[in-house]
N, C-alpha and C positions, 0 to 999 in steps of 0.2 A: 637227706641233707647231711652234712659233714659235721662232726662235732668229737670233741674232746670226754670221753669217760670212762668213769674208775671205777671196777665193778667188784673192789674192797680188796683185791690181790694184785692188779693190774690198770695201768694205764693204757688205753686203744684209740686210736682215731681210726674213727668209723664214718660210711659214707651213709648208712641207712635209717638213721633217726628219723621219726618221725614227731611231727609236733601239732595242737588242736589250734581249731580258730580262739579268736578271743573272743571271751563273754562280755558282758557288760563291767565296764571299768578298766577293763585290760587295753593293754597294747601293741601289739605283735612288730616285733622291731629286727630288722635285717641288721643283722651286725657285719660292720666295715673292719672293725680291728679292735682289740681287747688285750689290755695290760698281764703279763704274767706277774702276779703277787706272790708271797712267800706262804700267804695264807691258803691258795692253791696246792700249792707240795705240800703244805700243811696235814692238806684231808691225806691225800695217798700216805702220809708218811704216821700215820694217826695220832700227830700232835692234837688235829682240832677232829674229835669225833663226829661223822655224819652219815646216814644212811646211805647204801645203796643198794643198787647202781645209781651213779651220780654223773649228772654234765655240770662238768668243773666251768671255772672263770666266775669273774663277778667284777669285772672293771672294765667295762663294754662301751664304744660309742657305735651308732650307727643311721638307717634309715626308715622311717615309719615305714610301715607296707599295710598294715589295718589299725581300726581300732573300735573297739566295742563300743555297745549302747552308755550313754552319759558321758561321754571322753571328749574336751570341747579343747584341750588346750595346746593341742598337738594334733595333726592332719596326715595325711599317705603325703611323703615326699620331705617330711619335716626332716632334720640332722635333730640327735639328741644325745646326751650323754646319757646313763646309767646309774642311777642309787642301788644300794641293797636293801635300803630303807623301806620295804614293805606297810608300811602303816597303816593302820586305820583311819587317821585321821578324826576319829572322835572319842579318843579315849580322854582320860585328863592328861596325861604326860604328852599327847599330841596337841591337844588344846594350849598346855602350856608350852608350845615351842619346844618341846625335848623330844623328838620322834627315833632320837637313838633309844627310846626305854620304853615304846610303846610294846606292852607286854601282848599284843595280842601277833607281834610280829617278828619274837621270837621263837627260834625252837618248833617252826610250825613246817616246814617245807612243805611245796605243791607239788605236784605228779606229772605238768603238761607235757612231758617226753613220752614217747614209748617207740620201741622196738623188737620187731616181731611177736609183739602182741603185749607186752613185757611192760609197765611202767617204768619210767626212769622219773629220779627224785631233781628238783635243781637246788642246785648251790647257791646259798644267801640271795634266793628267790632272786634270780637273775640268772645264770649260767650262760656267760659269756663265752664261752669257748665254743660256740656253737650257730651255724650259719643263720639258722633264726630263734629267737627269744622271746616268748611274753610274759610280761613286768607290769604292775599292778599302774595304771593312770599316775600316780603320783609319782613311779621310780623314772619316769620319762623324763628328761628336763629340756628342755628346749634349747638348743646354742645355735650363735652364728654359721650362716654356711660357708663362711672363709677360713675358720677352724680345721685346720687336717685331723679329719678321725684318727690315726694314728696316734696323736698329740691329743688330742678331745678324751678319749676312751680314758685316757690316766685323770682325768679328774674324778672321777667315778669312783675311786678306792684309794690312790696313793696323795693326791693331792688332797683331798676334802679330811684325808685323817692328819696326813702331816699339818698342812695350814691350820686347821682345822684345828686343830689342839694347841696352834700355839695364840689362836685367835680366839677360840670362843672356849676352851675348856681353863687353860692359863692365861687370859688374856694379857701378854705380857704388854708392860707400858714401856715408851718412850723411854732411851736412855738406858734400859733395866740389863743384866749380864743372863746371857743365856750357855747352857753347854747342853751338847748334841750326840748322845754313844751312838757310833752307827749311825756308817753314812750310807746307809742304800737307799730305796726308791722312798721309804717313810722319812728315814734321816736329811736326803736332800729337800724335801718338802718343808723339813721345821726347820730348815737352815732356812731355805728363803720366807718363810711365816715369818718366823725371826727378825730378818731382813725388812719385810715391809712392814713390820710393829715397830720400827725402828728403836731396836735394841742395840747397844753401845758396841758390847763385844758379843761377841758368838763364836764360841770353841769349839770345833769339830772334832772327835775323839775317833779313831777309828786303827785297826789292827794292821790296815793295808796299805803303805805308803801311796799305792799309787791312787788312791783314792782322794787324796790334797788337793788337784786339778778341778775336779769337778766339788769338790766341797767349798775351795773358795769363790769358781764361778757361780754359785748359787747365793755365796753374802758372806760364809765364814770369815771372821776374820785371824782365826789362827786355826790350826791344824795340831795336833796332839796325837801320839798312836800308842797312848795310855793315859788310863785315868791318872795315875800317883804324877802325871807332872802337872795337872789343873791347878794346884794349889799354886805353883813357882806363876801362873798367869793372874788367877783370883786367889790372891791368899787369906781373903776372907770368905771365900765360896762365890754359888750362882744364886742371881735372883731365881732362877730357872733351870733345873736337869730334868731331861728327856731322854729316858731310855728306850733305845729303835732296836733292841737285838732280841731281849728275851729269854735273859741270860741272868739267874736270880743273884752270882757274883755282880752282874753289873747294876739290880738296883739295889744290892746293898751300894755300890759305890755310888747312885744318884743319889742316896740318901744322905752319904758323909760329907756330899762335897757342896750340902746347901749353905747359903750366908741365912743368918738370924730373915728369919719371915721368909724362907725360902719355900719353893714346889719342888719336889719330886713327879713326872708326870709320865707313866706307865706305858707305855704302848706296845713293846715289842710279847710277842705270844710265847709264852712258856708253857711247855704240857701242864695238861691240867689239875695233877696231882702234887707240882713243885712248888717247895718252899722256900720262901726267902727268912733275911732272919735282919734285925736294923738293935738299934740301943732305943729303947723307948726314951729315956731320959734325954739325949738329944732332940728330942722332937719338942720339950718345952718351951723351944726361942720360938715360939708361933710357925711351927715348918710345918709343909703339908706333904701325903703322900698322897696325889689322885691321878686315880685309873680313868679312862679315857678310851670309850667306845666310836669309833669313828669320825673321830675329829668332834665329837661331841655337837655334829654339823645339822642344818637343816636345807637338806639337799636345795628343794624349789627356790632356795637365797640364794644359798652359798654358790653352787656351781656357775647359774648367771653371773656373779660377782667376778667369781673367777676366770671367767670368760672373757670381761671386760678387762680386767688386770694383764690381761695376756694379750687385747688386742692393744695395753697401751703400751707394753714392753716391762712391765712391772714384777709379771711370773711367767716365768719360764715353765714354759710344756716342750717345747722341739727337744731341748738339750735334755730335756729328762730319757729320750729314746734313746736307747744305745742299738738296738738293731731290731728288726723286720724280722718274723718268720713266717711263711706258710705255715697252715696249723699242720698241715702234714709233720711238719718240721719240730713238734711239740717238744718230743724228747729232749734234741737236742738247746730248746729252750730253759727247759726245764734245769738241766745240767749246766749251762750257762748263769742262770740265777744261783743253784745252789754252791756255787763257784767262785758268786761273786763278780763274773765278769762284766756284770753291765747293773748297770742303774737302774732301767726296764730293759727286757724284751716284752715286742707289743708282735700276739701273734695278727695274722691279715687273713681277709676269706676275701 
């Protein structure tokens, strides 16, 4: 079968993976179309360090094709979206509704690839780039079958971390000023989170004028293409800064630009050895600075939730698509994202 992998020098799309049945708790999932993230180019580019050889992706929807002994909640023929969320399900941090910190489901990658004999590692225990998948019973989520996978596949990574963060990590309230660095596929996500916490203002900050368009159709209500003019909008700062780039200039600037009892909220991936630098002494008006793994989500809520949100016209999934590729067509996916030219590309098998 066809699939997307990086074998620590090189990117290839290959026709000959191979992949095992599922064991008990698994679910073997034909993927229909999967989001290209930045977290993706990420591995090749050794921002985010990971073994290989790897089959890339991790923002997959698709169609059941089996599923192992104990697996009741999803059927062959099912549509589902994609977590990365591997859990266990019975730790304490799972018990407590935090399945972003179950430590038994990081850092641990599976093997179920191989290739002329070869194991191949997957990627945030999913590897969506890849014509079939199996994801532990829980990373399954069950969606509507009117949902287009195209659109479906992005809740799985860009929606559940952007919303996600502006719902369940900062749950911003009614009325409260929010700003937004970085408007790509994470950025448009906390703009419309934003948008449905109904927050008063929402300032989209971003380097690329032509990115205004699609930042106000998602809820912004002003566009900026620097931080130093935030202040002429809030000149007592934001209830709320959301940094989407990963760029440690820009959270020093999430940090300057909060009002008294402000957040600071972390998202965008910076290599792993970079330092930012802030005034501690600012931070005594009650400000926070908090990091934010995956929207700080619980997939089996969240992405139902958000399914419905989108069939009542509330969140936008189509207009997050900016274009189709065949996965043949990866590269040139790839070089589109780090370009900037689209919001997503969603590759298709």
């Amino acid at each position: 079968m066809r699939a997307v992998v990086f074998d620590g020098k090189q990117v290839e799309v290959v026709d000959d993976l191979e992949i095992r049945d599922p064991g008990p708790g698994e679910v073997l999932v034909g993927i229909r179309a999967a989001g290209l993230c930045h977290s993706d180019i990420s591995v090749t580019n050794g921002t985010i360090p990971f073994p290989v050889p790897v089959v890339l992706g991790h923002e997959g929807a698709g169609v059941v094709e089996a599923v192992g002994a104990g697996v009741t909640h999803v059927t062959p023929g099912d549509h589902v979206a994609l977590s990365t969320l591997a859990g266990c399900g019975a730790c304490t941090e799972c018990d407590r509704g935090r399945p972003t910190m179950c430590r038994k489901a990081i850092g641990m990658p599976g093997q179920p690839f191989s290739r002329g004999g070869t194991p191949l590692y997957q990627f945030a225990s999913n590897s969506a780039f890849s014509e079939r998948t199996l994801v532990k019973a829980v990373q399954a989520v069950k969606i509507p079958s009117d949902i287009p996978l195209t659109s479906a596949a992005l809740m799985g990574c860009g929606v559940v971390t952007g919303v996600g963060a502006v719902l369940n990590r900062a749950r911003v309230a009614l009325g409260e000023t929010v700003v937004v660095i970085g408007t790509g596929g994470i950025g448009l996500n906390v703009i419309q989170g934003a948008r449905i916490a109904g927050a008063s203002r929402i300032v989209a900050v971003d380097t690329n004028p032509a990115k205004e368009a699609s930042a106000r159709l998602f809820g912004a209500t002003d566009f900026l293409t620097s931080t130093d003019a935030v202040r002429d909008l809030l000149p007592t700062g934001a209830d709320h800064v959301f940094e989407c780039v990963g760029r440690t200039s820009l959270i020093r600037a999430a940090i300057d630009l909060l009002d008294r009892h402000g957040q600071a909220i972390l998202l965008g991936m910076t290599a792993p050895a970079e330092e930012a630098t802030f005034i501690p002494a600012a931070m005594f008006l009650d400000k926070s600075i908090l990091g934010c793994r995956y929207g700080s989500s619980r997939p089996q809520r969240d992405i139902p939730l958000y399914a419905e949100l989108y069939r009542q016209g509330r969140l936008l999934l189509d207009e997050l698509v900016t274009e189709t590729y065949p996965v043949e067509d990866f590269a040139k996916a790839a070089q589109d994202a780090e370009q900037g030219r689209v919001a997503r590309g969603v590759l298709t098998f």
